[in-house]
C-alpha positions in Angstrom: 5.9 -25.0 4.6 3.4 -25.1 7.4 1.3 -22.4 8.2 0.0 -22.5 11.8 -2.4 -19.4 13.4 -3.7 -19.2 17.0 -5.9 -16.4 18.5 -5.0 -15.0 21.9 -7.7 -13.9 24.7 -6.9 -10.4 23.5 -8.5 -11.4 20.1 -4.9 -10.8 18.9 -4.0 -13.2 16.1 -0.8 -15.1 15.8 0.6 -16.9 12.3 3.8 -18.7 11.6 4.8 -20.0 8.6 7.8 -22.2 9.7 11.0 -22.9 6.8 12.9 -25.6 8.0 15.3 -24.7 5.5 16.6 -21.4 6.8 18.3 -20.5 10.1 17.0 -16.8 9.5 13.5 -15.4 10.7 11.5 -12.4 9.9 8.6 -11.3 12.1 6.3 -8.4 13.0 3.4 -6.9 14.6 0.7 -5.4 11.7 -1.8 -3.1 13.3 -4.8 -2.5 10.7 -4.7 1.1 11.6 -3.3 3.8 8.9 -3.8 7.1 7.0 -7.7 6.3 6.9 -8.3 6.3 10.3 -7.6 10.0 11.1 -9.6 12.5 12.0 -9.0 16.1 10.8 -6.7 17.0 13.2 -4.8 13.7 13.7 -3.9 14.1 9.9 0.1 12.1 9.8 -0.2 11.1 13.2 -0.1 7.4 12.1 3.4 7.9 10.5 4.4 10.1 13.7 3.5 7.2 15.9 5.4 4.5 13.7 8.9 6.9 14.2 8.2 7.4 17.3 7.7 3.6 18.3 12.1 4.1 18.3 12.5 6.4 20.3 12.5 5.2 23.9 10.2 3.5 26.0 10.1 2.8 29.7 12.8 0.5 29.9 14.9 0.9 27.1 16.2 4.6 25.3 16.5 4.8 21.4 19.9 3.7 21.0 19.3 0.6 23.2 16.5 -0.9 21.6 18.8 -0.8 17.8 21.5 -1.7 19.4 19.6 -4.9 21.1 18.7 -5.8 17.7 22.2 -5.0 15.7 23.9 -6.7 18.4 23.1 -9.7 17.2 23.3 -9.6 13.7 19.5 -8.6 13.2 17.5 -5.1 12.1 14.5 -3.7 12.1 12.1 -0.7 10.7 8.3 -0.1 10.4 6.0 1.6 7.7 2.6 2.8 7.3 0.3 2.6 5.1 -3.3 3.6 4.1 -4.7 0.9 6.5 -1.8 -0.6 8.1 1.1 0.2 9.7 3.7 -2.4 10.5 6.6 -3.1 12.8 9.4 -5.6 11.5 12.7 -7.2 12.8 14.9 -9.9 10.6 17.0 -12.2 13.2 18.7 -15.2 13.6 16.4 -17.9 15.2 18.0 -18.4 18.3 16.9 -14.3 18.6 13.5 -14.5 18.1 12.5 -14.1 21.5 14.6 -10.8 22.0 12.9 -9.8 18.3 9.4 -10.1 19.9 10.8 -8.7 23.5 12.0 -5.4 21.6 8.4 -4.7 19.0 6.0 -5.5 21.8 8.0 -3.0 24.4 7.6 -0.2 21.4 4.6 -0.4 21.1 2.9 -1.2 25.0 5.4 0.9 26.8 6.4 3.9 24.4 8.0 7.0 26.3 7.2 9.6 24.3 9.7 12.2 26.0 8.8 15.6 25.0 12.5 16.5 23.6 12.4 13.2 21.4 8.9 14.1 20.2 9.8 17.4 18.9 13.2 16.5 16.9 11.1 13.5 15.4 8.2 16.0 14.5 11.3 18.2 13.1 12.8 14.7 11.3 9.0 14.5 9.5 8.9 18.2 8.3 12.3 17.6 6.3 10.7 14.3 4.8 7.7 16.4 3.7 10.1 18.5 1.8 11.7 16.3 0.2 8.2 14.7 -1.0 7.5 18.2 -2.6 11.1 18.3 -4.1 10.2 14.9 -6.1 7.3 15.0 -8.9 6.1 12.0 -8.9 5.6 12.3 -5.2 3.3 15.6 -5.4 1.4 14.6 -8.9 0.0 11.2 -6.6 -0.9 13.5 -3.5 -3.2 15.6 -5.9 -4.1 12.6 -7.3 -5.3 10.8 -4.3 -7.2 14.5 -3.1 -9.1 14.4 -6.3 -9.8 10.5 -6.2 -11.1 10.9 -2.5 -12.2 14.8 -1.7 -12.5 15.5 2.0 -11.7 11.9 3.1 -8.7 10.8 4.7 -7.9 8.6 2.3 -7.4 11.5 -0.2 -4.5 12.8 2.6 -0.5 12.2 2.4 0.3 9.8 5.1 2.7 12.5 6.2 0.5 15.0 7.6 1.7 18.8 7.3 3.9 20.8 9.3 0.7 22.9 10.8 -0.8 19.2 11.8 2.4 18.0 13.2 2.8 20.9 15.6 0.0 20.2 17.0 0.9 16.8 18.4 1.6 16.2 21.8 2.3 12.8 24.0 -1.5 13.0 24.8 -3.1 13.1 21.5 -0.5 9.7 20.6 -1.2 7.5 24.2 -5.1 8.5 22.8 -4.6 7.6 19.5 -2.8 4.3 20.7 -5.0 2.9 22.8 -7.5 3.8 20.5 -6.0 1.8 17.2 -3.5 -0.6 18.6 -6.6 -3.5 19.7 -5.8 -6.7 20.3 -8.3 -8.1 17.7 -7.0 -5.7 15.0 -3.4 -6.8 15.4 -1.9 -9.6 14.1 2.2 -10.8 14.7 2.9 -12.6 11.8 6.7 -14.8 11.5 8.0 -16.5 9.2 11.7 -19.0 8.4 13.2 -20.2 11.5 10.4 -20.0 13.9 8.6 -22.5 16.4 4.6 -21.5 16.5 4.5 -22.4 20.1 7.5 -20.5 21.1 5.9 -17.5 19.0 2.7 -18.2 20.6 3.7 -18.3 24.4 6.5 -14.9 24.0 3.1 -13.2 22.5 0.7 -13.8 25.3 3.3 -13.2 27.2 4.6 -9.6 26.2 1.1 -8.4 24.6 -1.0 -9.2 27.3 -2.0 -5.4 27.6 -3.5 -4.9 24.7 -7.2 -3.9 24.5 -9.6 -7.5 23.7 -12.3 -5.1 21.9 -12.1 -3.7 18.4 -11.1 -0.1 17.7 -13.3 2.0 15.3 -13.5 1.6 11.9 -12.5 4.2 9.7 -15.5 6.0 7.5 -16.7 4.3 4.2 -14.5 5.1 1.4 -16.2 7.5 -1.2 -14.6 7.9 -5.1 -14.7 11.2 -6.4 -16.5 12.5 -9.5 -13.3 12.6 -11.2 -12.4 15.5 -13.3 -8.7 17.2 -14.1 -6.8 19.3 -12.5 -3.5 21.1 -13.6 -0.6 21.8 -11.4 1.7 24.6 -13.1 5.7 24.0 -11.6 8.5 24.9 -13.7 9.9 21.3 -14.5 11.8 19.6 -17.6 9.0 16.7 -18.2 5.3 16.6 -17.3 3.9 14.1 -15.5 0.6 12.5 -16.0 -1.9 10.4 -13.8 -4.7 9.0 -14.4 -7.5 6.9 -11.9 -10.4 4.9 -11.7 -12.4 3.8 -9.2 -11.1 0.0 -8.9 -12.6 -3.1 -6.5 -11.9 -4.1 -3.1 -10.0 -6.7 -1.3 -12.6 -9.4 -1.7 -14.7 -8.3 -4.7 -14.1 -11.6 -6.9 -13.2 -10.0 -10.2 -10.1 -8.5 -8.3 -7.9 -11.4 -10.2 -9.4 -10.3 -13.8 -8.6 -6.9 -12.9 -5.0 -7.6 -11.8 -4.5 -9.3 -15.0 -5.6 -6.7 -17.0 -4.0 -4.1 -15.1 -1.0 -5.9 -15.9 -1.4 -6.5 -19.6 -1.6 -3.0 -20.2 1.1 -1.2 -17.8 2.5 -4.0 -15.4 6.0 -4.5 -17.5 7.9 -4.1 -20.7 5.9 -6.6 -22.4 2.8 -4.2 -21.7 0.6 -2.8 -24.2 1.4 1.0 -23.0 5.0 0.1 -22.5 5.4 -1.4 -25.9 3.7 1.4 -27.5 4.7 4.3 -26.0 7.8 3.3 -24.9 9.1 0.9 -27.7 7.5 2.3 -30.6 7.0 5.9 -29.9 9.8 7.0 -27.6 7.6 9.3 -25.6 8.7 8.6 -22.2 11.3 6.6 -20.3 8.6 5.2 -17.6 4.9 4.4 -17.9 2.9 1.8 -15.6 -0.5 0.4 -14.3 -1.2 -0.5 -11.2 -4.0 -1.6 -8.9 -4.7 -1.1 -4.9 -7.1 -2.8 -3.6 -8.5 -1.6 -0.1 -11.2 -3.3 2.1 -13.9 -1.0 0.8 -12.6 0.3 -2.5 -10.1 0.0 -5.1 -7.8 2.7 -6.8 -6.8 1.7 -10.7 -3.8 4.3 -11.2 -1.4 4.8 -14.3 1.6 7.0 -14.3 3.6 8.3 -17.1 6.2 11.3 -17.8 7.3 12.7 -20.6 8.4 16.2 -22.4 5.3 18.7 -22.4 5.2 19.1 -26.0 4.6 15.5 -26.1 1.9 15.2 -23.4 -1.3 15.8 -25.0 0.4 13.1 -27.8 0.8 10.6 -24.6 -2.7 10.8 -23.2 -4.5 10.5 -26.2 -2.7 7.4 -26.9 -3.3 6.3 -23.3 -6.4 6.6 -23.4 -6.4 4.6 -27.0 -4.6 2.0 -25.9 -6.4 1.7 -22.6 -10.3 1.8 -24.8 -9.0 -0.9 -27.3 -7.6 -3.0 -25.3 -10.6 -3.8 -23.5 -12.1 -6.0 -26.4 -8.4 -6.7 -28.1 -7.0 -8.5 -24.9 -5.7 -11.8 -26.6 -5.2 -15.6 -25.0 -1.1 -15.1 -25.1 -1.4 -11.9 -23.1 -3.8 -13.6 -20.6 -1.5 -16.6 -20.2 1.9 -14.6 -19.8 0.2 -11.6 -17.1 -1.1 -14.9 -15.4 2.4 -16.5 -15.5 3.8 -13.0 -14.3 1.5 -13.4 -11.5 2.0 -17.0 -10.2 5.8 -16.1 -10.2 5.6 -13.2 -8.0 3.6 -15.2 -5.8 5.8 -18.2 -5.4 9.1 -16.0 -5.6 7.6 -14.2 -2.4 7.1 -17.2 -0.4 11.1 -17.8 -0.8 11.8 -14.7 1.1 10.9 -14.9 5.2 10.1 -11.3 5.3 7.6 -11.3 2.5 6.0 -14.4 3.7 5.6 -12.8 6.8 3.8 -9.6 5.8 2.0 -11.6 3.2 0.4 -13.8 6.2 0.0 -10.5 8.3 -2.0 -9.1 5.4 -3.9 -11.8 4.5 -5.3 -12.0 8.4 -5.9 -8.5 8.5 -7.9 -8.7 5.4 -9.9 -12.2 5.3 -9.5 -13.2 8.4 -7.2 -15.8 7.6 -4.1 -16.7 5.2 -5.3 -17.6 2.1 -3.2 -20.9 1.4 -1.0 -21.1 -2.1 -3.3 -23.2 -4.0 -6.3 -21.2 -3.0 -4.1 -17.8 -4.8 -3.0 -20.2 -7.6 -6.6 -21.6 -8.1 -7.9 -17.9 -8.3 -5.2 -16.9 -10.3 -6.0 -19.9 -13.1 -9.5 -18.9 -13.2 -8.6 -16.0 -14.6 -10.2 -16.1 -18.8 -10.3 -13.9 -21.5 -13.6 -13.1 -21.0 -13.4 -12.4 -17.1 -10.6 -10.3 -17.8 -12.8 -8.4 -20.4 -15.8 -8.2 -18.3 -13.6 -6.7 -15.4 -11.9 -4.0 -17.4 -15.2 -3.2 -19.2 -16.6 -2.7 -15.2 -13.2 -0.8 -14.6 -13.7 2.0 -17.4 -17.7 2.1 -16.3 -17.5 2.5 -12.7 -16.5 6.1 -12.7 -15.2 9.1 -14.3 -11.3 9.5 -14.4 -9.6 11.5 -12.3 -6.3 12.8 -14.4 -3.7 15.4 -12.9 -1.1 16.7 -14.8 2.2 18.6 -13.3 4.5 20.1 -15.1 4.6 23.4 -17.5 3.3 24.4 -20.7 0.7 24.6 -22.4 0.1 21.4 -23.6 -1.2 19.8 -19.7 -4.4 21.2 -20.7 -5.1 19.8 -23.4 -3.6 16.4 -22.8 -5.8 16.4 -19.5 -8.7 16.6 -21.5 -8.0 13.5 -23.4 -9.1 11.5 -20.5 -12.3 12.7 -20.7 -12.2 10.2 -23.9 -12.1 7.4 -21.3 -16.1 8.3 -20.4 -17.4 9.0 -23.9 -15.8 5.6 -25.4 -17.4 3.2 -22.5 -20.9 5.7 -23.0 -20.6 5.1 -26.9 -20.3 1.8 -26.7 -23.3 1.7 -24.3 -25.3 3.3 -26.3 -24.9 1.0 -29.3 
């Protein structure tokens, strides 16, 4: 694989990745613009703009620009995120020029008709239901509010329906050609592709895009942590719990992954194994860990029958407390293993190589090459691993939410509290 990147007068970066072996390509634009950027009142306008990059611009209406793309064998969708939002197409090689043709004509000459807007603001209300009709859904959202108080980043990508009313084809041209900046975009392609070709159809069909950054978003704050109980009639309860975590390029953020892993990443896992396995308390509990440029959000989720959740999070937060200075050689070896194989399995699929490379610019500046990853990834040791979970349960108070009924979420909610005395114990000694 060879991994070529040029930077356009715009300051917008371009990266192949070309795979002689497939006659496939994937390829995108990645803005590094998302839910943290918003103001107050532009609160889900990131995720209005992404829907409404397909519906019509100045020389093609909605149907035609899927039907350009489906035409010819190809498809293609968009998502936002916390810091990013992305626009995608998967085509044959021979269509990559019509690929680029059709995401840079989205987003440098959207429409924006007034009828469209208002059905796609109608679209988002009904999506924003169905994210309160599922659990696991709402139980994150309070989550994230408690992690991050009065910050964007504690707010649902999706906005609310009071919010989305309030956009008009003003406030998203503004918020446009505010965010979408040449040097904070990157298109990113990867399979079948010719770097030159890619290069040339960029400067080409981007050539309007601002060459000065847009503003960054305000500094991430973590929360004091705390718990907080949501009563809703429901068969199980479901249980999160968070800690402040480490960004993008602190250098324990390997050490942490692996531990993250080890305890909740897969049915080998301590918590899995446990509660799962040997207690039968719940069908699905995991770990994860989200790094950010600025911060980092450790999160675990679990559900299980409200008689059984104060049982759960007491032997969460066990588990979690012993397994800082229990973590064995075997366990390092095979979350390390788990790692390198998710790593090289990505870079099989064009798509994920593509957003990989997108993400990597956005973030360091550059792509970060295999052996650099694998290098980091076999540096990981027992006691790097320790030294980084012992950080992990340090750097704040846990945030814990529990949704569900009876009256067992208060007490299990309390449990986390357990986290905090353990680690200030242990200090103390």
């Amino acid at each position: 694989m060879s991994v070529e990147i040029s930077k356009l007068a715009s300051g917008l970066t371009v990266v192949t990745d070309e795979m002689p072996h497939l006659e496939t390509a994937a390829l995108g634009v990645w803005a590094g613009v998302g839910g943290r950027d918003e103001k107050p009142n532009e609160h889900g306008i990131s995720h209005l703009l992404e829907h409404m990059a397909f519906k019509g611009t100045t020389k093609r209406s909605s149907r035609e620009i899927v039907e350009e793309i489906e035409a010819v064998g190809g498809d293609l969708n968009a998502g936002t995120s916390t810091e990013t939002t992305s626009y995608y197409a998967r085509v044959l090689k021979a269509d990559v020029p019509l690929a680029l043709d059709v995401l840079a004509d989205i987003l440098a000459n959207p429409a924006f008709e007034p009828d469209e807007l208002e059905r796609e603001k109608n679209v988002i209300v009904q999506e924003i239901g169905a994210a309160q009709d599922t659990p696991d859904d709402v139980v994150f959202e309070h989550l994230n509010e408690l992690c991050y108080p009065d910050q964007p980043m504690g707010r649902s990508l999706l906005g609310t329906a009071k919010t989305l009313r309030a956009f008009n084809r003003d406030m998203l041209r503004g918020y446009l050609s505010t965010h979408y900046r040449g040097p904070d975009m990157v298109v990113a392609a990867a399979g079948a592709v010719d770097h030159s070709q890619v290069v040339a159809e960029a400067e080409k069909r981007f050539a309007t895009f601002e060459g000065t950054p847009g503003p960054k978003p305000q500094t991430a704050q973590f929360g004091k942590g705390g718990a907080k109980v949501v009563h809703r009639e429901l068969e199980q309860a479901h249980l999160t719990l968070a800690l402040e975590g480490v960004p993008q390029s602190d250098l324990s953020l390997f050490s942490l992954q692996v531990f993250t892993n080890i305890l909740g990443g897969g049915m080998s896992s301590r918590l899995f194994q446990e509660v799962r396995e040997k207690r039968g308390l719940c069908y699905s509990i995991y770990s994860f860990h989200a790094p950010y440029t600025d911060t980092g959000f450790f999160g675990l989720y679990t559900g299980t029958d409200p008689a059984d959740a104060p049982e759960m999070m007491e032997v969460v937060v066990d588990i979690m407390n012993d397994s800082v200075e229990t973590l064995t050689e075997a366990e390092i070896a095979r979350a390390k293993a788990q790692m390198k194989a998710g790593l090289l399995m990505a870079l099989e699929s064009c798509s994920s190589r593509a957003e990989q490379l997108a993400r990597h610019v956005l973030a360091y500046g550059r792509p970060q090459t295999v052996e650099e990853l694998v290098a980091r990834i076999d540096a990981v040791s027992v006691e790097s691993t320790r030294d980084a979970a012992r950080a992990l349960l340090s750097r704040s108070r846990p945030a814990v939410v529990a949704l569900g009924s009876g009256r067992g979420l208060d007490t299990a909610v309390s449990f986390a509290e357990g986290l905090t005395r353990a680690r200030a114990k242990a200090r103390l000694h």
